[in-house]
C-alpha positions in Angstrom: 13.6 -3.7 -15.8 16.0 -6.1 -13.8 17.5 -2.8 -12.6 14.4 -1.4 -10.5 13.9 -5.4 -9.5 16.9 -5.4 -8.0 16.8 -1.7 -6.6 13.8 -2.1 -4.8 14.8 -5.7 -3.4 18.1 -4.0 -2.0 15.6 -1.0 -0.7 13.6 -3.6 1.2 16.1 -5.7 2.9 17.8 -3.0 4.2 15.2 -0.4 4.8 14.5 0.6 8.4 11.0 2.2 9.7 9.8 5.4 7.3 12.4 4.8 4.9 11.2 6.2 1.5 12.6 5.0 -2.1 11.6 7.4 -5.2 12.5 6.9 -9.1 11.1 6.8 -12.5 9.8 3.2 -13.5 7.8 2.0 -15.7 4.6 -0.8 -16.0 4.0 -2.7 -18.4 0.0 -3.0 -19.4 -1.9 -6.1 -20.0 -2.6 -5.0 -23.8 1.1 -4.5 -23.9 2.3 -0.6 -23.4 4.5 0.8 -21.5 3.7 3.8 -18.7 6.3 6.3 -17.7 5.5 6.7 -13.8 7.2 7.8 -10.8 7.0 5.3 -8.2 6.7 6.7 -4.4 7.7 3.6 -2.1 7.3 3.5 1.7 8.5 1.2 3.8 7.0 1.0 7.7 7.2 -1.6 10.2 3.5 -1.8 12.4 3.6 -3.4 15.6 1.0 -5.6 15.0 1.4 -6.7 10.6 5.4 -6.5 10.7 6.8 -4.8 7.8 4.3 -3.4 5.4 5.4 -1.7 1.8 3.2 1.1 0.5 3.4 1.9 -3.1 2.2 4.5 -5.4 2.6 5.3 -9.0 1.8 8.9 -10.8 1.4 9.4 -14.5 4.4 11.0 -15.8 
Protein backbone atom coordinates (compact mmCIF):
# COMPACT_ATOMS: atom_id res chain seq x y z
CA UNK A 1 0.00 0.00 0.00
CA UNK A 2 2.89 2.54 0.90
CA UNK A 3 3.84 1.89 -2.76
CA UNK A 4 0.72 3.56 -4.56
CA UNK A 5 0.93 6.32 -1.43
CA UNK A 6 4.05 7.17 -2.54
CA UNK A 7 3.39 6.81 -6.38
CA UNK A 8 0.66 9.02 -6.51
CA UNK A 9 2.33 11.71 -4.16
CA UNK A 10 5.33 11.71 -6.63
CA UNK A 11 2.48 11.88 -9.54
CA UNK A 12 1.11 14.96 -7.95
CA UNK A 13 3.99 17.08 -7.16
CA UNK A 14 5.33 16.81 -10.30
CA UNK A 15 2.39 16.57 -12.63
CA UNK A 16 1.75 19.33 -15.08
CA UNK A 17 -1.87 20.31 -16.64
CA UNK A 18 -3.79 16.92 -18.24
CA UNK A 19 -1.29 14.73 -16.92
CA UNK A 20 -2.88 11.25 -16.38
CA UNK A 21 -1.55 8.35 -13.87
CA UNK A 22 -3.08 4.65 -14.44
CA UNK A 23 -2.43 1.37 -12.33
CA UNK A 24 -4.04 -1.38 -10.50
CA UNK A 25 -4.74 -0.52 -6.69
CA UNK A 26 -6.63 -1.68 -4.36
CA UNK A 27 -9.36 -0.25 -1.49
CA UNK A 28 -9.84 -1.45 1.42
CA UNK A 29 -13.76 -1.67 2.64
CA UNK A 30 -15.17 -0.62 5.85
CA UNK A 31 -16.25 -4.31 6.71
CA UNK A 32 -12.70 -5.17 5.92
CA UNK A 33 -12.15 -6.59 2.10
CA UNK A 34 -10.08 -5.79 -0.32
CA UNK A 35 -11.16 -4.60 -4.12
CA UNK A 36 -9.03 -5.18 -7.05
CA UNK A 37 -9.58 -1.81 -9.12
CA UNK A 38 -7.92 0.20 -11.73
CA UNK A 39 -7.52 3.64 -10.70
CA UNK A 40 -7.77 6.36 -13.62
CA UNK A 41 -6.18 9.68 -12.11
CA UNK A 42 -6.29 13.16 -13.73
CA UNK A 43 -4.56 15.89 -12.79
CA UNK A 44 -5.77 19.55 -14.20
CA UNK A 45 -4.98 22.92 -13.11
CA UNK A 46 -8.41 25.50 -13.47
CA UNK A 47 -7.86 28.99 -13.58
CA UNK A 48 -10.07 29.82 -11.09
CA UNK A 49 -9.76 26.37 -8.15
CA UNK A 50 -5.88 25.82 -8.83
CA UNK A 51 -5.01 22.29 -9.13
CA UNK A 52 -7.78 19.90 -8.98
CA UNK A 53 -7.23 15.82 -8.90
CA UNK A 54 -9.95 13.71 -10.50
CA UNK A 55 -10.20 10.11 -9.61
CA UNK A 56 -11.88 7.08 -10.71
CA UNK A 57 -11.84 3.52 -9.79
CA UNK A 58 -13.38 0.44 -12.03
CA UNK A 59 -14.06 -3.02 -10.71
CA UNK A 60 -11.49 -5.34 -11.90
Amino acid sequence: MNSVKEEFTDFVESAVDEERFRGDCQILTADARTLRVFCDIKYSVNQRYGALVYISFVLN
